[in-house]
N, C-alpha and C positions, 0 to 999 in steps of 0.2 A: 546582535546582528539580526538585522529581520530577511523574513524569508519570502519569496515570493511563490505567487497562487499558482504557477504554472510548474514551478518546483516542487510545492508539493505536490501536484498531477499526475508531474513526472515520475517520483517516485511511486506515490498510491498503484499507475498505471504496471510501472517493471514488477512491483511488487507482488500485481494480482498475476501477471502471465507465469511467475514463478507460481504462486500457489494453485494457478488454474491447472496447470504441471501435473503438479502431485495430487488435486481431487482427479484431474482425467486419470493415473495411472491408480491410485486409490478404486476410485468407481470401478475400472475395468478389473483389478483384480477381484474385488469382492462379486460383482454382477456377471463378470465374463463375457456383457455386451459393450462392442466399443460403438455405437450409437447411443447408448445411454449415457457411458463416460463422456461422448463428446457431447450431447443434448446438456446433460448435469454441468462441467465444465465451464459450458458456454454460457450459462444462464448465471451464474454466479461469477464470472468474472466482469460484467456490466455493473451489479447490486453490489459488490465487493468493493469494486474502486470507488463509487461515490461514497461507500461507507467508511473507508481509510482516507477517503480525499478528507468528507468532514471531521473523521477523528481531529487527521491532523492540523488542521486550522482549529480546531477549539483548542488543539495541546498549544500551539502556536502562542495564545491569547491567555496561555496560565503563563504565570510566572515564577510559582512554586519550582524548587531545581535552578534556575537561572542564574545567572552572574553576568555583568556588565563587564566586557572585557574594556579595561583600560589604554590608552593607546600608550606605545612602550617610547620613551623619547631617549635616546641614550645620547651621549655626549663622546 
């Protein structure tokens, strides 16, 4: 089943707001500035998605792991 470029976006995209999450609450605990958590945060949730965007289009285009699902004809 192929996948389309906007789905993987989509994902890359939900993916980074959850991890931008946990580096803002991360940063603020160890700095105790929530300017820096959110400056840090902000700035790798932009680098982050197009870095999972392209992960997943290269995973996309291996085939290693894959199976062809058969269609099931039952009678």
């Amino acid at each position: 089943m192929a996948e389309k470029h906007y789905r993987s976006l989509a994902k890359a995209v939900s993916w980074r707001l959850t991890g931008s999450m946990d580096t803002l609450i991360i940063t603020f605990l160890i700095t105790g500035k929530l300017k820096w958590a959110f400056y840090i945060s902000g700035v790798e949730l932009f680098t982050k998605i197009f870095l999972y965007y392209v992960h997943e289009r290269v995973w996309h285009k291996i085939a290693w792991g894959k199976i062809e699902k058969r269609p099931n004809y039952e009678i």
